[in-house]
C-alpha positions as semicolon CSV with decimal commas, in nm:
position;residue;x (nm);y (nm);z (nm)
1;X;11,609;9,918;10,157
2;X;11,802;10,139;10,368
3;X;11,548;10,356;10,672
4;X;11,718;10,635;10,605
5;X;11,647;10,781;10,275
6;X;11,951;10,960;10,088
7;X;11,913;11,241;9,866
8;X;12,158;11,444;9,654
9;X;12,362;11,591;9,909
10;X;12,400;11,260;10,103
11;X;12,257;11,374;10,387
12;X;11,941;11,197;10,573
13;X;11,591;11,377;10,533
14;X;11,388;11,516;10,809
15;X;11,033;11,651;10,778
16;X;11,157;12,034;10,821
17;X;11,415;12,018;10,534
18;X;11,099;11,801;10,360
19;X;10,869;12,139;10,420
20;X;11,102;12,390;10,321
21;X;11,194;12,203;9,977
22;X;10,831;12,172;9,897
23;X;10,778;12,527;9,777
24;X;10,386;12,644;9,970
25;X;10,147;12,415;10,019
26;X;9,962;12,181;9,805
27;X;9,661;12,309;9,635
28;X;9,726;12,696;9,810
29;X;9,356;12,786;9,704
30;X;9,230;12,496;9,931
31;X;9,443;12,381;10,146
32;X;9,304;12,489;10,528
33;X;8,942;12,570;10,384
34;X;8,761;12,330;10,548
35;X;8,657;12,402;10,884
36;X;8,592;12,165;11,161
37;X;8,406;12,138;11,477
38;X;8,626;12,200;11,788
39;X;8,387;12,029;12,029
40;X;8,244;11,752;11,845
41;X;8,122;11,407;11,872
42;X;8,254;11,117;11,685
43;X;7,970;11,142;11,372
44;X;7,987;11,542;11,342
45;X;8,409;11,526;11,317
46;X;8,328;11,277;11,085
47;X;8,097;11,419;10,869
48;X;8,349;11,695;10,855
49;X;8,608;11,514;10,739
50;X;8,386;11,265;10,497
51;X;8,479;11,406;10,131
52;X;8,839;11,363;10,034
53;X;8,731;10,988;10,046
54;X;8,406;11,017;9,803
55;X;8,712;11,216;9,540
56;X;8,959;10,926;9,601
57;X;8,632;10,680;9,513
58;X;8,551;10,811;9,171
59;X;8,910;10,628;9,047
60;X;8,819;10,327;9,122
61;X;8,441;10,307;8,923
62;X;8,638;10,459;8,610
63;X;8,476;10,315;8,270
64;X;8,773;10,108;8,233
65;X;8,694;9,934;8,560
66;X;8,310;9,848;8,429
67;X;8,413;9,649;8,103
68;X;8,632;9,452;8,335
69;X;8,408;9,354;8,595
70;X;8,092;9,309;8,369
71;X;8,283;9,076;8,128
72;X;8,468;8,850;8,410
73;X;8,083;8,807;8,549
74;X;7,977;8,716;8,216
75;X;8,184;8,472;8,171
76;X;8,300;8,300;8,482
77;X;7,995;8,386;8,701
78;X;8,077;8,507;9,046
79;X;8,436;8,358;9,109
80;X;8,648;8,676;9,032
81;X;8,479;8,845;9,357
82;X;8,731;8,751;9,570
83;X;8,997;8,936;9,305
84;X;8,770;9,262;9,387
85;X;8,800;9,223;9,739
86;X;9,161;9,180;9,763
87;X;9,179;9,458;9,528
88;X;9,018;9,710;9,720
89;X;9,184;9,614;10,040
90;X;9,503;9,694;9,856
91;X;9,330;10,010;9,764
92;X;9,233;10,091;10,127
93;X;9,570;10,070;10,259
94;X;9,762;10,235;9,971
95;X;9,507;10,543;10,009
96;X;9,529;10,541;10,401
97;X;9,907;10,578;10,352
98;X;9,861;10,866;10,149
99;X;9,652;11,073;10,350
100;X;9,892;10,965;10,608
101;X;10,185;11,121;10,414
102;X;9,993;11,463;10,352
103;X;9,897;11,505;10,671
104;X;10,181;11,408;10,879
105;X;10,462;11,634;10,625
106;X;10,217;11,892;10,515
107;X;10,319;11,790;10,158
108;X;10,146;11,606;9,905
109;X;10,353;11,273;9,705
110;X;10,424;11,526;9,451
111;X;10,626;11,769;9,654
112;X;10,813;11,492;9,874
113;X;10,948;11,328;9,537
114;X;11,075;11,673;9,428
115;X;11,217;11,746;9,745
116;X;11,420;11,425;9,767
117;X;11,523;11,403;9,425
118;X;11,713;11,634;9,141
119;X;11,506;11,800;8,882
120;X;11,546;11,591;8,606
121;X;11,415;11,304;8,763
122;X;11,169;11,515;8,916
123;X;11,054;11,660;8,526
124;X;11,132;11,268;8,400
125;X;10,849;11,147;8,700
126;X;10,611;11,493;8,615
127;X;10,587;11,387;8,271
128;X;10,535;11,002;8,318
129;X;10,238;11,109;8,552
130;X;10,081;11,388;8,324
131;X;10,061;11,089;8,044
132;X;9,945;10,913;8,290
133;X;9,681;11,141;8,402
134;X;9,593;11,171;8,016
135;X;9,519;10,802;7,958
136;X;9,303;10,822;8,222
137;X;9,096;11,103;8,064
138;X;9,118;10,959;7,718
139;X;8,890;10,678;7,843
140;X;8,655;10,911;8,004
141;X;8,626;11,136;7,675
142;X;8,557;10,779;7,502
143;X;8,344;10,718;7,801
144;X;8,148;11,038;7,787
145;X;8,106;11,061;7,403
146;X;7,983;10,665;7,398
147;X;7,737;10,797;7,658
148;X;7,576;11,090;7,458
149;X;7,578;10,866;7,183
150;X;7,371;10,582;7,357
151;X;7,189;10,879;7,478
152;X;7,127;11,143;7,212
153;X;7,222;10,940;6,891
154;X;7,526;11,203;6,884
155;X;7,799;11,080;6,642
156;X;8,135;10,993;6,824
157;X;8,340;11,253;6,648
158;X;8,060;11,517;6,784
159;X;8,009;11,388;7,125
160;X;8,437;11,379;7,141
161;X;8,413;11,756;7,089
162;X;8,131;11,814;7,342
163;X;8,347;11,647;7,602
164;X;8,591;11,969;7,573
165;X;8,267;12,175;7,746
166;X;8,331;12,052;8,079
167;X;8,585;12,277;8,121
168;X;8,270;12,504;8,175
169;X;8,153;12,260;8,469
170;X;8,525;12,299;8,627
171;X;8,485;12,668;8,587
172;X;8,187;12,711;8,790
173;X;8,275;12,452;9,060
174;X;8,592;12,635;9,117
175;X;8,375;12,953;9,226
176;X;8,121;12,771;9,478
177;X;8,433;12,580;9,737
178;X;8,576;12,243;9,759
179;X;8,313;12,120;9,986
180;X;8,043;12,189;9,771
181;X;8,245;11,963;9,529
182;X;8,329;11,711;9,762
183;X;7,925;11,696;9,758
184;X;7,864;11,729;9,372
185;X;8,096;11,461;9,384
186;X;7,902;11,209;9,631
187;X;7,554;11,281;9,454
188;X;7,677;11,121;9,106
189;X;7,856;10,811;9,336
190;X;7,514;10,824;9,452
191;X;7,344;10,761;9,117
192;X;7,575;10,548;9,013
193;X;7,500;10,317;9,317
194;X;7,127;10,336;9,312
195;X;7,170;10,284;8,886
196;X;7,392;9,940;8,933
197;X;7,196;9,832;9,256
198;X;6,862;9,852;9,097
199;X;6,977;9,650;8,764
200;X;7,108;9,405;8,953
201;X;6,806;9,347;9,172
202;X;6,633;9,267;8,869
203;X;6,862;9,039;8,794
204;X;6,765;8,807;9,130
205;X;7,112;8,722;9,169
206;X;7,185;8,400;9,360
207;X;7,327;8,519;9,743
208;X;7,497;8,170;9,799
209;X;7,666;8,209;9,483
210;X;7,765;8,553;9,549
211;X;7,911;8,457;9,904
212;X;8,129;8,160;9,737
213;X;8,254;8,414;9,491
214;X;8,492;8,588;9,815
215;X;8,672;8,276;9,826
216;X;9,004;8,256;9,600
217;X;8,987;7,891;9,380
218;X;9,298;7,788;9,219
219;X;9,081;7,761;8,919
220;X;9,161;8,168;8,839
221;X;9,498;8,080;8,836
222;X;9,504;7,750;8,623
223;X;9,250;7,947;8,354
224;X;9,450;8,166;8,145
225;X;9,164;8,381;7,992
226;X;9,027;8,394;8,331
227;X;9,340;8,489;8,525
228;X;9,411;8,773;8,265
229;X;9,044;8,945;8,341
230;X;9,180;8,901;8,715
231;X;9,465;9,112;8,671
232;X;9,302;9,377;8,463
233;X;9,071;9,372;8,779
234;X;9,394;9,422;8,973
235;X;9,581;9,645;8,762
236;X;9,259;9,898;8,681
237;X;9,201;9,920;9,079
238;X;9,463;10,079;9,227
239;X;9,492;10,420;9,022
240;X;9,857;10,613;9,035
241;X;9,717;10,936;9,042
242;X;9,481;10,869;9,311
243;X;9,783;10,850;9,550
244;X;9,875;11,189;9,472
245;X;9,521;11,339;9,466
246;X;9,478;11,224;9,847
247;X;9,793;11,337;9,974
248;X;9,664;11,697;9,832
249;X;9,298;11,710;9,948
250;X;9,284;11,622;10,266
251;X;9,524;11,863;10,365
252;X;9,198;12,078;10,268
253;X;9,053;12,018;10,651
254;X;9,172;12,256;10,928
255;X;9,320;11,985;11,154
256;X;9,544;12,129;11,417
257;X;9,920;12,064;11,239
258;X;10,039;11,973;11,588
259;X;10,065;11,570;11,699
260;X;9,763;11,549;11,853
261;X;9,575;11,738;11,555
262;X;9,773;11,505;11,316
263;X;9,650;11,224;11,505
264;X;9,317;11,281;11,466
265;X;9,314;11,358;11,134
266;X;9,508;11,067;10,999
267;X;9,181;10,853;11,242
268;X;8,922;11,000;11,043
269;X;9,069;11,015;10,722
270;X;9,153;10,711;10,726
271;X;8,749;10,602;10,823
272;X;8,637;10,834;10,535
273;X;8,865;10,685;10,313
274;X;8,807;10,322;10,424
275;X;8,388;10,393;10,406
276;X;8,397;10,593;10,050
277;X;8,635;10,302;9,931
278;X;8,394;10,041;10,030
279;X;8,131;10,202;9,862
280;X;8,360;10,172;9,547
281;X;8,386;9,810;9,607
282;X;8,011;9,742;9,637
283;X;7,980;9,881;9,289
284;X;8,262;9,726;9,151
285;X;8,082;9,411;9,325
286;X;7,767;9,458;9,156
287;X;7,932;9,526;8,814
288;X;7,997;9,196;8,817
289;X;7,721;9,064;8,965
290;X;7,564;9,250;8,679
291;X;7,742;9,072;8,429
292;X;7,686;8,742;8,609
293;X;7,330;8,741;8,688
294;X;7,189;8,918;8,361
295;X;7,464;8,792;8,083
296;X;7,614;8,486;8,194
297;X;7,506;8,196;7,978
298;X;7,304;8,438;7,773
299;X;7,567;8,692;7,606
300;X;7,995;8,554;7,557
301;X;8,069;8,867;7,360
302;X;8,091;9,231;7,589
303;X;8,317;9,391;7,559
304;X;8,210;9,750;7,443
305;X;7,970;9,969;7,651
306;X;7,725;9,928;7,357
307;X;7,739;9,581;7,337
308;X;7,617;9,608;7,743
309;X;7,352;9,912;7,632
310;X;7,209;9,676;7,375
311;X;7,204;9,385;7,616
312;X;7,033;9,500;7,946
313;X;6,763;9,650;7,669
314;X;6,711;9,314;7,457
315;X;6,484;9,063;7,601
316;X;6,639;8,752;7,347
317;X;6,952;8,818;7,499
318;X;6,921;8,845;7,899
319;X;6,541;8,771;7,969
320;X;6,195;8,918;7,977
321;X;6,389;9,172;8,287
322;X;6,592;9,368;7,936
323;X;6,394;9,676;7,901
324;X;6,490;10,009;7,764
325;X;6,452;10,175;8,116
326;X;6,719;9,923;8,219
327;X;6,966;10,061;7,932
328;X;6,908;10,401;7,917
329;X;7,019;10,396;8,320
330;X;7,347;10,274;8,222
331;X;7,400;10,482;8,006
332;X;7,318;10,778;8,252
333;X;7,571;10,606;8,502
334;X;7,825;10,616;8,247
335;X;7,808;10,973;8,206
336;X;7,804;11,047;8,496
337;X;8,127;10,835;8,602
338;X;8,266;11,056;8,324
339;X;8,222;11,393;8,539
340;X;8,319;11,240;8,773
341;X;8,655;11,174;8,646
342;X;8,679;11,510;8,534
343;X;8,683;11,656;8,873
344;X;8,945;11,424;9,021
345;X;9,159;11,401;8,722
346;X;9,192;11,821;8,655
347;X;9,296;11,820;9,047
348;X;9,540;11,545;9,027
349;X;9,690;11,722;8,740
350;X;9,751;12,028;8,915
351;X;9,903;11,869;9,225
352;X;10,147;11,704;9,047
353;X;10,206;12,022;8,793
354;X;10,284;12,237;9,097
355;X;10,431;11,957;9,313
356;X;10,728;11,804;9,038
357;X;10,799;12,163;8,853
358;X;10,673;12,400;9,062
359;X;10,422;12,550;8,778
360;X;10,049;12,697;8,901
361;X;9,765;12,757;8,674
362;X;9,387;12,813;8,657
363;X;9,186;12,493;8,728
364;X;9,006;12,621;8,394
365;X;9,291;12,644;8,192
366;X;9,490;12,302;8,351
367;X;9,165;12,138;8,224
368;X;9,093;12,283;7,877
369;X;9,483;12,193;7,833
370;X;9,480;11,843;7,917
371;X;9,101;11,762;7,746
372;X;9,235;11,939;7,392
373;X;9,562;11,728;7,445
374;X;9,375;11,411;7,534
375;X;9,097;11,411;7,297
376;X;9,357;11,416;6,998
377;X;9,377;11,043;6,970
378;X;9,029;10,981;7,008
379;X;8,958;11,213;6,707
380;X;9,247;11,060;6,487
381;X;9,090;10,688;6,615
382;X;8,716;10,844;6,453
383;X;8,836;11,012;6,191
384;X;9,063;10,654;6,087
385;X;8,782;10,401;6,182
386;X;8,462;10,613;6,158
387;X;8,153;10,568;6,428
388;X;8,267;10,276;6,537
389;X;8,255;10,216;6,923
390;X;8,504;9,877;6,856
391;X;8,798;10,117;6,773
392;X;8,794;10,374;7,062
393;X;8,744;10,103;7,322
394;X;9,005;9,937;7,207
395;X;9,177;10,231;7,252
396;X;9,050;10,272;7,598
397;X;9,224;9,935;7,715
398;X;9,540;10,034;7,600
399;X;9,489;10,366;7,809
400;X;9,438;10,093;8,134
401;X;9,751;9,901;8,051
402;X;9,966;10,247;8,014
403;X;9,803;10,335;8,390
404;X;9,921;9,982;8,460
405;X;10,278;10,074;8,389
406;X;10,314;10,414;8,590
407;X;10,145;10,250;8,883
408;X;10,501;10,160;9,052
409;X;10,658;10,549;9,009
410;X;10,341;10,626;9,257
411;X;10,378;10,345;9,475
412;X;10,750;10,312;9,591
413;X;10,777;10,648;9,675
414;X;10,457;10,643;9,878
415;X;10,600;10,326;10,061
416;X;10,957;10,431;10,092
417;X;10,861;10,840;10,231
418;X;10,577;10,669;10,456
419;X;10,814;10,385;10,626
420;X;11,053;10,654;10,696
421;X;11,129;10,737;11,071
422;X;11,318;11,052;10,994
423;X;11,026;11,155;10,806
424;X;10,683;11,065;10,928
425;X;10,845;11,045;11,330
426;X;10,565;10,874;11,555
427;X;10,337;10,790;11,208
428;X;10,590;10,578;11,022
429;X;10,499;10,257;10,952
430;X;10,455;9,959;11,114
431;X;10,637;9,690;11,055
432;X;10,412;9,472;10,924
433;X;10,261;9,785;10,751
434;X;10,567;9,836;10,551
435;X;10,699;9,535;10,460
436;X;10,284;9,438;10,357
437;X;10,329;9,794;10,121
438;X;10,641;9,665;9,951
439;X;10,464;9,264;9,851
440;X;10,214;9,481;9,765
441;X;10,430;9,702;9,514
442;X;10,676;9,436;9,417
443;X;10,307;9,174;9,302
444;X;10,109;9,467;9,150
445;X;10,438;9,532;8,946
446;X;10,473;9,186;8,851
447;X;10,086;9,134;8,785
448;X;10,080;9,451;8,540
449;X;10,374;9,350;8,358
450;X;10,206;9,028;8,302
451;X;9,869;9,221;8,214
452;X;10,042;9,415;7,928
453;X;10,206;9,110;7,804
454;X;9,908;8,904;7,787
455;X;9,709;9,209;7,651
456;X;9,959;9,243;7,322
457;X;10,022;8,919;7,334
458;X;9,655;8,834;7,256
């Protein structure tokens, strides 16, 4: 492809012309909130900066992303580890590119896309993302209602509607700042670490096993059932709205927008992303560790969160370490990946409703919309099958493979905009950083279209 990137008019883009397409800045009612220490050490400036990274975070310990990981460790042990790993090293430079892009252009993925492109593809891309964005909370309404359920013995079709109150959580975090969220944010990782780590403990997994699970065996690749849990690892990692949610937020920090001040920023964003990321791939690691430790050789059949719930608290299925306690925690961690989600995913959606057609609303209102649009098929799937969990997680994995096919309308951009002399100047790309971006994009587009053919195909 071509360095310099062409748009309508046939003439070359430049960062200015970028700027002045883009319409204000992303997020207006946050962006240059955040204050930062002028005369700092290396831990205050980044404490400062640490939160963009914890939002980014939450995508990658979605509910879709615990089925996944629990079920490969149930039933091949520790060997998809190493599919984790390279997964969230993808992750870490896809996000690091991101925050690259917001900082350096002042815009977030959103805005450059519009401003290099004509409206209809610009209202063609908005739409593909808002579905996109709405698959991703259909499986945290599933995620959420399966939780009150396990919970509070709250029928689905109930604990569906219930799901609509958050809007009332979004309300009130909108009135106390965006660090204070960055921080509400953290707290529930937080639980969710401590939940996982503590199961798992229990669990007295074997380290030498865990160790030889980082190395790759052709043995993923020569199983078929094996290799397709590997590539729902893969495709359920890397999240497209993530990449627009980072270009957004951390243009929340008062940086200085001059080189130097860019320069700095795209350092310790890039730390906080890298650190809050790795955290995501602990969990992710003792998902399955979970699953490998507690279910393998005990339990061949989970995949629903209440098959799991019913597991970790039965004693004939995973051991005299089952206990209600040990249930009643997942179940906690589940709803609380669910507000998670709700944070990130109402932002997302109004960075890329302002960024691709130019349209601002309430946080409030941007979330009731999309939860009333998204819990539709989730009522229609309770109303058809009844209380049955079987039905609206199966309606959750078809939200992952849709994610799976928008994932390359994030990614190209990002790579193309970010390798892009005329655009990012003295923060382009390296070489090797670029051409690593576009394997990256041209195999996760491959992998996913093999995921959704495998996943009908079965």
């Amino acid at each position: 492809m071509q360095e310099d990137f062409v748009i309508q008019n046939k003439k070359t883009v430049d960062t200015s012309r970028l700027l002045h397409s883009a319409n204000g800045p992303s997020l207006e009612e946050i962006n240059n909130t955040v204050s930062l220490p002028k005369q700092a050490g290396f831990w205050k400036k980044l404490l400062a900066y640490s939160g963009p990274g914890a939002l980014v975070a939450v995508g990658y310990m979605d509910p879709g992303n615990w089925i996944t990981s629990i079920q490969g460790g149930a039933q091949y042990a520790y060997s998809l580890l190493c599919i984790i790993l390279l997964s969230n090293l993808i992750a870490m430079l896809l996000q690091g590119m991101s925050a690259k892009l917001g900082i350096v252009t002042g815009m977030d993925l959103a805005q450059a896309t519009r401003a290099t492109t004509n409206k209809p593809i610009s209202f063609i891309l908005w739409i593909l993302t808002e579905l996109a964005i709405m698959a991703t909370d259909i499986a945290e309404v599933i995620g959420g209602a399966v939780a009150l359920e396990l919970l509070f013995k709250i029928p689905l079709l109930f604990g569906v509607l219930i799901t609509v109150g958050d809007v009332l959580l979004l309300l009130l975090l909108s009135q106390v700042g965006f660090r204070k969220v960055e921080a509400i944010v953290a707290t529930l990782i937080t639980t969710i670490f401590v939940v996982f780590l503590y199961e798992v403990l229990l669990g007295h997994p074997s380290a030498g096993a865990i160790l030889t699970g980082f190395i790759p065996t052709p043995r993923i690749a020569a199983n078929q059932s094996e290799l397709l849990i590997a590539l729902g690892i893969v495709g359920a990692t890397v999240m497209p709205h993530n990449l627009y949610l980072h270009s957004s937020i951390i243009q929340a920090r008062q940086y200085d927008r001059t080189d130097a001040g860019k320069k700095e920023a795209v350092h310790f964003a890039t730390i906080d992303s890298n650190l809050q990321l790795t955290i995501a791939f602990v969990v992710n690691c003792l998902l399955l560790i979970l699953g490998a430790s507690m279910f393998y050789g005990h339990a061949s059949n989970l995949g629903r969160f209440v098959d799991l719930y019913n597991a970790l608290g039965n004693s004939k299925i995973v051991g005299v370490i089952a206990s209600p306690v040990l249930s009643t925690l997942f179940a906690v961690a589940l709803l609380a990946s669910g507000q998670n989600s709700t944070i990130t995913g109402t932002l997302s959606g109004q960075i890329v409703m302002e960024g691709f057609i130019h349209l601002k609303m309430p946080l409030w209102m941007r979330r009731l919309v999309t939860r009333v649009i998204s819990i539709i098929p989730v009522l229609i799937c309770v109303i058809i099958y009844g209380n049955r969990e079987d039905a609206v997680e199966q309606l959750l994995l078809y939200t992952q493979v849709f994610l799976s096919i928008q994932l390359p309308f994030a990614i190209v951009p990002l790579t193309i905009f970010t390798s892009n002399k005329k655009i990012m100047g003295k923060f382009v790309n390296p070489a090797w950083v670029k051409y690593l971006a576009w394997a990256i994009a041209i195999v996760l587009t491959g992998l996913n279209i093999f995921l959704i053919y495998g996943t009908f195909a079965n």
